[in-house]
OpenMM code with the backbone's topology and positions (N, CA, C; nanometers):
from openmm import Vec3, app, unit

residues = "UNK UNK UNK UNK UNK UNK UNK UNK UNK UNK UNK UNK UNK UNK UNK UNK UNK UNK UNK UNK UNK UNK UNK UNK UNK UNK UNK UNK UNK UNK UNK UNK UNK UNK UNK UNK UNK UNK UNK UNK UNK UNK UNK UNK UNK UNK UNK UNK UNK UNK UNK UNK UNK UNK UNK UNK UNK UNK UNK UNK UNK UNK UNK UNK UNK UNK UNK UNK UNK UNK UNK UNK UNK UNK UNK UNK UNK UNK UNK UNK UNK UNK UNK UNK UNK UNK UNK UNK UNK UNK UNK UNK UNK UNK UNK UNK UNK UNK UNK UNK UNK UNK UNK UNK UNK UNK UNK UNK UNK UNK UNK UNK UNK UNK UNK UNK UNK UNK UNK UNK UNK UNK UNK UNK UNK UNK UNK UNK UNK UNK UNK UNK UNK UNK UNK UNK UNK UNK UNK UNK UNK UNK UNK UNK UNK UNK".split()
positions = [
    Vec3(0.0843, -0.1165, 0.0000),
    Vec3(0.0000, 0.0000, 0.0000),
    Vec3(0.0892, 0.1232, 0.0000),
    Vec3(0.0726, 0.2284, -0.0993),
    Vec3(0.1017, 0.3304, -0.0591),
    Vec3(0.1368, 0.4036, 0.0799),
    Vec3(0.2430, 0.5119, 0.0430),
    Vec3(0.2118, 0.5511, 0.1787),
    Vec3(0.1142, 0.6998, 0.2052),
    Vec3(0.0468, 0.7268, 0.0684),
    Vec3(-0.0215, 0.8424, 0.1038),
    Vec3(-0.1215, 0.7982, 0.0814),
    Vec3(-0.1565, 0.7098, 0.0888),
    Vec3(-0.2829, 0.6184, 0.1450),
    Vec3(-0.3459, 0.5673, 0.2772),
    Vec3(-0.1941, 0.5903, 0.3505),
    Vec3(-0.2217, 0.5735, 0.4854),
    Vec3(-0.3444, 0.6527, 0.5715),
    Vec3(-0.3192, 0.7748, 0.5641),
    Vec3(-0.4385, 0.8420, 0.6298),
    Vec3(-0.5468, 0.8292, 0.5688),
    Vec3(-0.6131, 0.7671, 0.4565),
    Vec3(-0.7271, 0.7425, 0.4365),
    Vec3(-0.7648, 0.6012, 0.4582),
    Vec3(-0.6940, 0.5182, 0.4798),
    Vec3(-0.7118, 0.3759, 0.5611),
    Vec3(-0.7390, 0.4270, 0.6919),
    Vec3(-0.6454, 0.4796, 0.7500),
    Vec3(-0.6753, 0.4784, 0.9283),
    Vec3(-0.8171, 0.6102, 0.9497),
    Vec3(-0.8574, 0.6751, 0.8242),
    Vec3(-1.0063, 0.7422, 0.8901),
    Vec3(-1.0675, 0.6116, 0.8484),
    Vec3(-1.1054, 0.5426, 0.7471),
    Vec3(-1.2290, 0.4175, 0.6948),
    Vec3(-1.1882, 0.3484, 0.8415),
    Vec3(-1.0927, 0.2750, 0.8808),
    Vec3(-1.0823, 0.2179, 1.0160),
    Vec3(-1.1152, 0.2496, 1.1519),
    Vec3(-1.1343, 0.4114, 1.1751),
    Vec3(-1.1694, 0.4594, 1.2781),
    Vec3(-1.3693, 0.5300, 1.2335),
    Vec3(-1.3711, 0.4972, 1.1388),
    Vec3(-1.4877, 0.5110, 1.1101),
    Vec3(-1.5819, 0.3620, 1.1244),
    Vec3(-1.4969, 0.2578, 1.1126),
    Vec3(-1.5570, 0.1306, 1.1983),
    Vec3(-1.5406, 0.1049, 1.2911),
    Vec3(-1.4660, 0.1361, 1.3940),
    Vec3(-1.4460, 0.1585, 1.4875),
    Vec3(-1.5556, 0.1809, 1.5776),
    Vec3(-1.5851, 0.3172, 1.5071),
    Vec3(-1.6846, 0.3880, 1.5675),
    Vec3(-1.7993, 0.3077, 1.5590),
    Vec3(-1.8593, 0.2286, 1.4205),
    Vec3(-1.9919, 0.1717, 1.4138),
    Vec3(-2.0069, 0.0666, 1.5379),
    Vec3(-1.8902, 0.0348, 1.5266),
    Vec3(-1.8861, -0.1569, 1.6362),
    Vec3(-1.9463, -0.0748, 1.7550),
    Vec3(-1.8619, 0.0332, 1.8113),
    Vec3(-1.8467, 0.0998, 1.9573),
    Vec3(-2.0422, 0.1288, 1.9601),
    Vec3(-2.1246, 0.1773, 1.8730),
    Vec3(-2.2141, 0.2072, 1.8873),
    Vec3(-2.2969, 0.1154, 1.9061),
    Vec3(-2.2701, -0.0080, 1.8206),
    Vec3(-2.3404, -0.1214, 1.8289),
    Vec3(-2.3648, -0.2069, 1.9366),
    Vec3(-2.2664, -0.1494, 2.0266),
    Vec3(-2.2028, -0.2763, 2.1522),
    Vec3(-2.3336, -0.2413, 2.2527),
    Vec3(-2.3907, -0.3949, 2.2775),
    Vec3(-2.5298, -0.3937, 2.3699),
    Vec3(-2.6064, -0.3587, 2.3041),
    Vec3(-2.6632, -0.3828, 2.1792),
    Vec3(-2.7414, -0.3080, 2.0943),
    Vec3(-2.8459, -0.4605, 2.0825),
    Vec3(-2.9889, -0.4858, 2.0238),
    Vec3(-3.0245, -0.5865, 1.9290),
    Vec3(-2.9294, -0.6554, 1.8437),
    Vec3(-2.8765, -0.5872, 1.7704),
    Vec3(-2.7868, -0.6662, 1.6464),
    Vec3(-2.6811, -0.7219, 1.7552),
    Vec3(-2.6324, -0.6422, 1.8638),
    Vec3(-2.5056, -0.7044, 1.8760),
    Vec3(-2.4894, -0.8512, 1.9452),
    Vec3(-2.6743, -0.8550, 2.1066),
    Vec3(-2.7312, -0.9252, 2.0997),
    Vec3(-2.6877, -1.0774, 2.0435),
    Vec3(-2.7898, -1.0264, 1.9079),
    Vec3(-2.8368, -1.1616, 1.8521),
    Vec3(-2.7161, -1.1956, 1.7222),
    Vec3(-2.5950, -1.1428, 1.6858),
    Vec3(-2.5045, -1.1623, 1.6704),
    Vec3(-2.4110, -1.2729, 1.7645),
    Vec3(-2.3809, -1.2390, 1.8610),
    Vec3(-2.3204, -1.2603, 1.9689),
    Vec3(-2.3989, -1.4307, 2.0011),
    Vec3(-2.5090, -1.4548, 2.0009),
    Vec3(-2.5974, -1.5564, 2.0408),
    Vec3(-2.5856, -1.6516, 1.9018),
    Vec3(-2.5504, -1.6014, 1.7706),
    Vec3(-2.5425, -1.6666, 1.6428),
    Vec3(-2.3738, -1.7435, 1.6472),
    Vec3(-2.3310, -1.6380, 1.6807),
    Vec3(-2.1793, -1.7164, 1.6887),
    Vec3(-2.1498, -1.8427, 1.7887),
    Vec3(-2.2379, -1.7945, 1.8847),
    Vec3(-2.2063, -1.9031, 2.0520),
    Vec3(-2.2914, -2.0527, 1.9791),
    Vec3(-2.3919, -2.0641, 1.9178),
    Vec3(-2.4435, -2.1437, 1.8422),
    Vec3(-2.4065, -2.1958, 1.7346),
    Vec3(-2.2882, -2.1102, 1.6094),
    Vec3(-2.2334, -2.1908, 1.5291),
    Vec3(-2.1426, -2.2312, 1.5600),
    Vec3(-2.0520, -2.2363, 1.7005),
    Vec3(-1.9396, -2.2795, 1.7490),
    Vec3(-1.9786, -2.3859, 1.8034),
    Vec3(-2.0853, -2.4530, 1.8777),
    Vec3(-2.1812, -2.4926, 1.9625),
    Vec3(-2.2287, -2.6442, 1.8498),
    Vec3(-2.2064, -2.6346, 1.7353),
    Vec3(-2.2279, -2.7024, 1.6387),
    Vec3(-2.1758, -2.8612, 1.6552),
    Vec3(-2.2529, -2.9687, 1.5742),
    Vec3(-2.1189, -3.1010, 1.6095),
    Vec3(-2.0311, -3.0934, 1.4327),
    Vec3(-2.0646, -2.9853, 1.3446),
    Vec3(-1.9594, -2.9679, 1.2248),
    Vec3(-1.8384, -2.8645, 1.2821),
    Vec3(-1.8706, -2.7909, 1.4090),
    Vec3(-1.7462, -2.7155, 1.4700),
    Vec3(-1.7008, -2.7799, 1.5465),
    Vec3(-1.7355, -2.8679, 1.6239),
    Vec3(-1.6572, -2.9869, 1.6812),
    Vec3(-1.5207, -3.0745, 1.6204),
    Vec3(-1.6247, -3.1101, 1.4961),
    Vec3(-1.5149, -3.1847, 1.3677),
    Vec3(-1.3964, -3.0842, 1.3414),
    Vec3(-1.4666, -2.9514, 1.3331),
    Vec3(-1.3664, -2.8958, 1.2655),
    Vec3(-1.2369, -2.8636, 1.3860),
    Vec3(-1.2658, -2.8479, 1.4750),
    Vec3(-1.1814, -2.7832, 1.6316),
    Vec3(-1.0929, -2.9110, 1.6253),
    Vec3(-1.1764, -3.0349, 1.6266),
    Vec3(-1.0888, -3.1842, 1.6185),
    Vec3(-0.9619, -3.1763, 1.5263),
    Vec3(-1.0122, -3.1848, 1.3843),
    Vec3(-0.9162, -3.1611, 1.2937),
    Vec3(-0.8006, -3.0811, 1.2550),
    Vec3(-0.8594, -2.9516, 1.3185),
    Vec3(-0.7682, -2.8744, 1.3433),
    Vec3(-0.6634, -2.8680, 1.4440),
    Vec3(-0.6717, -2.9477, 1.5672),
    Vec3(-0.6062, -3.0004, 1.6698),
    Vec3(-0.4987, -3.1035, 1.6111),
    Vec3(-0.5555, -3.1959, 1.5749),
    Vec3(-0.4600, -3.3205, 1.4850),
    Vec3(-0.3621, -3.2334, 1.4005),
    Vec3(-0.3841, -3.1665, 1.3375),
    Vec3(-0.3322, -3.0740, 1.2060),
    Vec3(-0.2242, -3.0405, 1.2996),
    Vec3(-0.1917, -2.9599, 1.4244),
    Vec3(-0.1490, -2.8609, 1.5005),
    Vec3(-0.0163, -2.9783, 1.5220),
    Vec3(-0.0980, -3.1094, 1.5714),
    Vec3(-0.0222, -3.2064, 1.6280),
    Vec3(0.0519, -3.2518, 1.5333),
    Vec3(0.0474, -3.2697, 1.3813),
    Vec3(0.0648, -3.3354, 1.3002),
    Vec3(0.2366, -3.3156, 1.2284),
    Vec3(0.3324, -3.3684, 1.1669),
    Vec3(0.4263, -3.3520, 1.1351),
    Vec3(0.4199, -3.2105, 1.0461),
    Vec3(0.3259, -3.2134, 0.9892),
    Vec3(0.3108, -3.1025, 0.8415),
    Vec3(0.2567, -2.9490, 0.9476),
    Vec3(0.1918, -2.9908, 1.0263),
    Vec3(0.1439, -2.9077, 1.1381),
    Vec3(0.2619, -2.7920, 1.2197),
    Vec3(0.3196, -2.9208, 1.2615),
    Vec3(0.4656, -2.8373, 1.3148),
    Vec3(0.5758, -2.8441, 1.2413),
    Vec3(0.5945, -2.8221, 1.1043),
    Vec3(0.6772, -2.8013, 0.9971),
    Vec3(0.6221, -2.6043, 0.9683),
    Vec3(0.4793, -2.6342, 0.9193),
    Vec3(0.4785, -2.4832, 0.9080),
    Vec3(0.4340, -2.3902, 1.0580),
    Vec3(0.4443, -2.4758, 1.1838),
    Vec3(0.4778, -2.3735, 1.2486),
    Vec3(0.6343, -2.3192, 1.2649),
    Vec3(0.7287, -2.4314, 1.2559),
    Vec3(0.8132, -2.3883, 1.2503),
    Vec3(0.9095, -2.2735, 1.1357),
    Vec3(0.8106, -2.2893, 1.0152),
    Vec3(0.8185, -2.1583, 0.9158),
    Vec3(0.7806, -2.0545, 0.9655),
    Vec3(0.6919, -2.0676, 1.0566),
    Vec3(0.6019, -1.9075, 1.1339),
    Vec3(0.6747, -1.8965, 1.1752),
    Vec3(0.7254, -1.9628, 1.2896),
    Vec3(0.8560, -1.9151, 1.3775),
    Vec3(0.9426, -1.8471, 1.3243),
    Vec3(0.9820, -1.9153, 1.2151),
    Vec3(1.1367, -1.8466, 1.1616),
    Vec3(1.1057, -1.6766, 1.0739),
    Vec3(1.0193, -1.6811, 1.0436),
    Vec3(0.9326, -1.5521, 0.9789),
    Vec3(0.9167, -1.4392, 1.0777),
    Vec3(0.8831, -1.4578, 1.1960),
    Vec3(0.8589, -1.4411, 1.3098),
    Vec3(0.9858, -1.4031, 1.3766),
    Vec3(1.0394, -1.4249, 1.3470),
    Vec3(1.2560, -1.4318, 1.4407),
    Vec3(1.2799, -1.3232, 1.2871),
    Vec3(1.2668, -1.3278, 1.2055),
    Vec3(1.3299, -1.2411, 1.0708),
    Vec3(1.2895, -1.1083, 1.0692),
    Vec3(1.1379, -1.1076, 1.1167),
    Vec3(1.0906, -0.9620, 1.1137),
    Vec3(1.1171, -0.9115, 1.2374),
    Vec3(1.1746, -0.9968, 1.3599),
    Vec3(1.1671, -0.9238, 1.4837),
    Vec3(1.3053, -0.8726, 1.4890),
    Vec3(1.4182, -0.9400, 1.3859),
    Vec3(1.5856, -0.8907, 1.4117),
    Vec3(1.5745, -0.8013, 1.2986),
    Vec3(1.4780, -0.8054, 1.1659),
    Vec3(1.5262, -0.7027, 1.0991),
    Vec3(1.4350, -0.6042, 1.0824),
    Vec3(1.3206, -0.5417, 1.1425),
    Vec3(1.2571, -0.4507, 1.1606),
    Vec3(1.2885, -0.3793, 1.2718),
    Vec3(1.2893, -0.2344, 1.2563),
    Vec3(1.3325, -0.1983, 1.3779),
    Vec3(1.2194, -0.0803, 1.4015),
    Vec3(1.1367, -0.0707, 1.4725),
    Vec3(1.0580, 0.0603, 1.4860),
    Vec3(1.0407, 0.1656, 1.5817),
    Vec3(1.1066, 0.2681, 1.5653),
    Vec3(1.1408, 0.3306, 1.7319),
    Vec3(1.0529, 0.4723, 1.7234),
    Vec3(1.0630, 0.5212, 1.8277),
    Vec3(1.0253, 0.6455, 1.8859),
    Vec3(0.8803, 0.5917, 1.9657),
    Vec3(0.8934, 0.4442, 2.0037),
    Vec3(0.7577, 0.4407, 2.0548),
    Vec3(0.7930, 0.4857, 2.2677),
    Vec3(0.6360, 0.5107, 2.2814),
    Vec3(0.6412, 0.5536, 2.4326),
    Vec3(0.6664, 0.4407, 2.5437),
    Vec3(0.6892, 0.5094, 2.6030),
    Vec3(0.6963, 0.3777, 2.7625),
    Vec3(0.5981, 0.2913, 2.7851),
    Vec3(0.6095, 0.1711, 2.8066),
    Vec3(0.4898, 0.0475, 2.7817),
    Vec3(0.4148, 0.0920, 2.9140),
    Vec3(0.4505, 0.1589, 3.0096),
    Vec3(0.3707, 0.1845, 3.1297),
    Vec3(0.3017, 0.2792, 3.1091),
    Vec3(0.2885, 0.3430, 2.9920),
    Vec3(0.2147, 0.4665, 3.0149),
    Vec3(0.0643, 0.4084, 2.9914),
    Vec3(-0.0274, 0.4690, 3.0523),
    Vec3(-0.1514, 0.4208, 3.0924),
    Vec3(-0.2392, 0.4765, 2.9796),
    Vec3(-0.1977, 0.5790, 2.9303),
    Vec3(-0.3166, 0.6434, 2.8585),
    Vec3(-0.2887, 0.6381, 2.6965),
    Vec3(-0.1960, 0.4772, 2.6696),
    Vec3(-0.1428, 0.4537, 2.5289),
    Vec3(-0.2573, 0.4376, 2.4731),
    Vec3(-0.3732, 0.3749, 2.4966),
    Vec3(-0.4991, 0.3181, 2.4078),
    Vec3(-0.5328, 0.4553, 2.3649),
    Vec3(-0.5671, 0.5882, 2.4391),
    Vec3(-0.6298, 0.6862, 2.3535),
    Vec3(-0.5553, 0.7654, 2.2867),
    Vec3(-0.3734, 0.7438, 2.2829),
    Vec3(-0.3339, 0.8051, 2.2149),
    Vec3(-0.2690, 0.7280, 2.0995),
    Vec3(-0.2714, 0.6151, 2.0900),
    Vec3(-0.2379, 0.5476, 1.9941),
    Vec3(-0.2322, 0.6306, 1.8474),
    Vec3(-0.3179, 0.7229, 1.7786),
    Vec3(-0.3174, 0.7651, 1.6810),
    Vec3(-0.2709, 0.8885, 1.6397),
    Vec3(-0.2204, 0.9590, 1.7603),
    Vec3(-0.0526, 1.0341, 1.7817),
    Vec3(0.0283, 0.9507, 1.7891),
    Vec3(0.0659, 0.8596, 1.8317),
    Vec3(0.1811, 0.7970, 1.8738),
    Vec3(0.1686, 0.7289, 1.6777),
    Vec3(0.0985, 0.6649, 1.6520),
    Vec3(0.1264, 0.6060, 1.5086),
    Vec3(0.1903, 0.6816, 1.4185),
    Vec3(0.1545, 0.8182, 1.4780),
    Vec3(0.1833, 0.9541, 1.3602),
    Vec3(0.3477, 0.9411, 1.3930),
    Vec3(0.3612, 0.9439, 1.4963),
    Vec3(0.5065, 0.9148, 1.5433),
    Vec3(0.6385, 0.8264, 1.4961),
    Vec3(0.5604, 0.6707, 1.5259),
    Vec3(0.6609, 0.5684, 1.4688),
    Vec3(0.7430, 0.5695, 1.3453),
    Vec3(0.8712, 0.5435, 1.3638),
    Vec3(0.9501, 0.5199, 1.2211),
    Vec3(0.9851, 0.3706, 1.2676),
    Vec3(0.9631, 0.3180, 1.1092),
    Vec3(0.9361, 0.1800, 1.0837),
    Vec3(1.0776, 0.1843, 0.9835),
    Vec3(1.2281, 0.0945, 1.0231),
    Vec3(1.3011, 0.0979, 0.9188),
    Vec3(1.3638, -0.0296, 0.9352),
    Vec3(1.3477, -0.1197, 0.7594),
    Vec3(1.4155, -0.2537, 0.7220),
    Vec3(1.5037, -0.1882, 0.5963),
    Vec3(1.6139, -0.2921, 0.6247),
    Vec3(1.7774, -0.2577, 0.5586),
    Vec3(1.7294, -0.3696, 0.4538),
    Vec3(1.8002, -0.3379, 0.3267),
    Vec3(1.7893, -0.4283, 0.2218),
    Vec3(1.8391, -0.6116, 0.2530),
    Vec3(1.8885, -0.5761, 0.3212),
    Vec3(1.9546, -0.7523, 0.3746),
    Vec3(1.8015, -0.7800, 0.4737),
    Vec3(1.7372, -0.6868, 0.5628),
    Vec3(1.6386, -0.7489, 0.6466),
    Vec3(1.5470, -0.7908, 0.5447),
    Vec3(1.5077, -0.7407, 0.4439),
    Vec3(1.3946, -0.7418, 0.3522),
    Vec3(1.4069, -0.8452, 0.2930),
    Vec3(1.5598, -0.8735, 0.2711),
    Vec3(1.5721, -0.9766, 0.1625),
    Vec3(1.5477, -1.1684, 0.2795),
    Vec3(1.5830, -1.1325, 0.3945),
    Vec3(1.6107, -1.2317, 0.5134),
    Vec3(1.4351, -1.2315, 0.5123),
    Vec3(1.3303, -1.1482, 0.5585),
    Vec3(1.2104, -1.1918, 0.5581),
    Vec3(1.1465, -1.2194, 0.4148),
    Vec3(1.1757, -1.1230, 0.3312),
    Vec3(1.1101, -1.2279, 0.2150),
    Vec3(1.1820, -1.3848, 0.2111),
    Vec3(1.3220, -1.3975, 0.1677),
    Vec3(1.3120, -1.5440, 0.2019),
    Vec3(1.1857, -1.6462, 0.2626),
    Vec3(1.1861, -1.5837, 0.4409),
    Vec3(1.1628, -1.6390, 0.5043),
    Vec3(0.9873, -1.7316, 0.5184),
    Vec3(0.8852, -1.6071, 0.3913),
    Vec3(0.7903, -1.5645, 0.3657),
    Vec3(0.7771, -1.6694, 0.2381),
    Vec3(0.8804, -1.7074, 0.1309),
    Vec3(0.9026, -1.7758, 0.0465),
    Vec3(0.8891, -1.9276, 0.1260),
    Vec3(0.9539, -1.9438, 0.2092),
    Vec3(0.9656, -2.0790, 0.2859),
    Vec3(0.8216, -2.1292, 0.2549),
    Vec3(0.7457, -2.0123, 0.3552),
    Vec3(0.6271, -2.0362, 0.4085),
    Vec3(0.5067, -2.0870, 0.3014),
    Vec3(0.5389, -1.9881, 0.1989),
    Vec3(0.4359, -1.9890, 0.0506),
    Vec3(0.4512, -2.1624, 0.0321),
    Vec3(0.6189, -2.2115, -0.0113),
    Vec3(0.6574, -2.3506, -0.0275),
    Vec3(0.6084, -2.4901, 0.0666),
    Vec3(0.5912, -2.3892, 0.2641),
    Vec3(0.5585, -2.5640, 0.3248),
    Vec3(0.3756, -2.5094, 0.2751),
    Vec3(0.2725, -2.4339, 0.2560),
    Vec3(0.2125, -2.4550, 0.2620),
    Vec3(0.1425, -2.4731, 0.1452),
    Vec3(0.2183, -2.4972, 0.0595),
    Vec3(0.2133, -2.5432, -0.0892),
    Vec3(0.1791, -2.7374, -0.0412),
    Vec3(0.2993, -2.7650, 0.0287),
    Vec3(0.3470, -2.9239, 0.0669),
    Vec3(0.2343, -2.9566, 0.1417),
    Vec3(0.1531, -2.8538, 0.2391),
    Vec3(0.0858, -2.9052, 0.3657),
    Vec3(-0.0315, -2.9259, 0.3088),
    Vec3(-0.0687, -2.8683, 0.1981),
    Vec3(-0.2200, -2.8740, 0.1406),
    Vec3(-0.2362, -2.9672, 0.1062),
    Vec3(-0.1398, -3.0648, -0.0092),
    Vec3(-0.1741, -3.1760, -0.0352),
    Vec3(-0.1879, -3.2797, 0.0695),
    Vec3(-0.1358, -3.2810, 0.1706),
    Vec3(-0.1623, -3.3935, 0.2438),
    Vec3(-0.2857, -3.4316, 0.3508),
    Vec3(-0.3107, -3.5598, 0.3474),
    Vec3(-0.4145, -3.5907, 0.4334),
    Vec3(-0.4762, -3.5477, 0.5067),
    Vec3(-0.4002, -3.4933, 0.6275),
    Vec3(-0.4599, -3.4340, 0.7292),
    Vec3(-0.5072, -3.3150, 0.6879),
    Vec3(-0.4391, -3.2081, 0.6093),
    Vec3(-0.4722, -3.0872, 0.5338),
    Vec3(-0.5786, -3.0708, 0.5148),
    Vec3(-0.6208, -3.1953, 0.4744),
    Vec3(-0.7671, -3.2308, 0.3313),
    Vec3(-0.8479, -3.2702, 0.4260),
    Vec3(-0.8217, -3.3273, 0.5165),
    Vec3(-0.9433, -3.3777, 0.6395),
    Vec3(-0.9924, -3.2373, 0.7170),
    Vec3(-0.9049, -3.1798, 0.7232),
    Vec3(-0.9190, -3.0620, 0.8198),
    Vec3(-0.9835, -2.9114, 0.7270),
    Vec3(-0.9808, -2.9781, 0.6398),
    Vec3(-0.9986, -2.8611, 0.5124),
    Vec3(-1.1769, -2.8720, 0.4722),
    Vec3(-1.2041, -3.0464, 0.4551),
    Vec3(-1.3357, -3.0926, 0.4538),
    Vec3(-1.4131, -3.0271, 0.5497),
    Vec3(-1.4043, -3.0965, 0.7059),
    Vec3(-1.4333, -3.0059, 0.8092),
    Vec3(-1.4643, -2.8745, 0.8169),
    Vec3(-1.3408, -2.8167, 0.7885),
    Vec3(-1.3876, -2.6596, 0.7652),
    Vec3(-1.5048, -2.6251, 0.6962),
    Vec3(-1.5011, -2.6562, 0.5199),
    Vec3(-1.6321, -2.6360, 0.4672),
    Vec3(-1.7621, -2.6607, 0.5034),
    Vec3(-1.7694, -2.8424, 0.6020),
    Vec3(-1.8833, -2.8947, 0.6476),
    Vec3(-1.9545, -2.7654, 0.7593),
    Vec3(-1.8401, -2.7051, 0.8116),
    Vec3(-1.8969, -2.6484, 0.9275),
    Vec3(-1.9347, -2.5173, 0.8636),
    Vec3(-1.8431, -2.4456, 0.7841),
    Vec3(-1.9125, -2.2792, 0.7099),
    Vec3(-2.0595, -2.3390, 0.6298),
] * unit.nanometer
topology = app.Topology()
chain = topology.addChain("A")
for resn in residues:
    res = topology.addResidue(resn, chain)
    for name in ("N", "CA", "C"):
        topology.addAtom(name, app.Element.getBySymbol(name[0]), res)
């Protein structure tokens, strides 16, 4: 994304923001809230929570977590973002959107090149993880339950 696009993402975002905040305790939010506790509540979300558990457990499971991981370790040594405030300060939630105005966000051509790699991995195990069994069991599931 652009970057003079930014401030018109973060008003559309604080303009939903705002809708949710109005909604909260409302009818819709209600019977929203009562729709979800019921499609979770399901025995096709059961299957699917199952499958997805096995998956977690599964060799292919902890292959691409261990790609997250390493993706995860790449952006945390080669991103660096400073000028942020003291984690104790209490009143970060309402100023968050000064403080964003704030942050400098800077990756060196070697960090960029170390997380794309790392991002490449990831594209590759989950290229490998789809075809396999458990993938496809856990993948079935999913659909049975949406």
């Amino acid at each position: 994304m652009d970057n003079d696009r930014v401030d018109d993402l973060s008003d559309e975002l604080d303009d939903v923001a705002d809708q949710y905040e109005h909604l909260k305790g409302s009818k819709w939010d209600k019977a929203y809230n009562a729709a979800w506790k019921k499609a979770l509540s399901t025995k096709a979300a059961k299957a699917t929570f199952r499958r997805m558990h096995a998956f977690r457990g599964s060799k292919e499971g902890k292959m691409l977590h261990k790609e997250m991981v390493d993706l995860k370790r790449a952006v945390k040594k080669n991103l660096k973002v400073t000028d942020l405030p003291d984690s104790d300060d209490e009143d970060i939630e309402e100023d968050m959107e000064d403080i964003a105005s704030t942050l400098t966000i800077k990756v060196t051509e070697d960090g960029q090149d170390a997380i794309e790699k790392d991002a490449i991995k990831i594209k590759a195990s989950m290229k490998k993880v789809k075809a396999t069994e458990v993938y496809k069991k856990f993948e079935v599931s999913m659909k049975k339950w949406l």
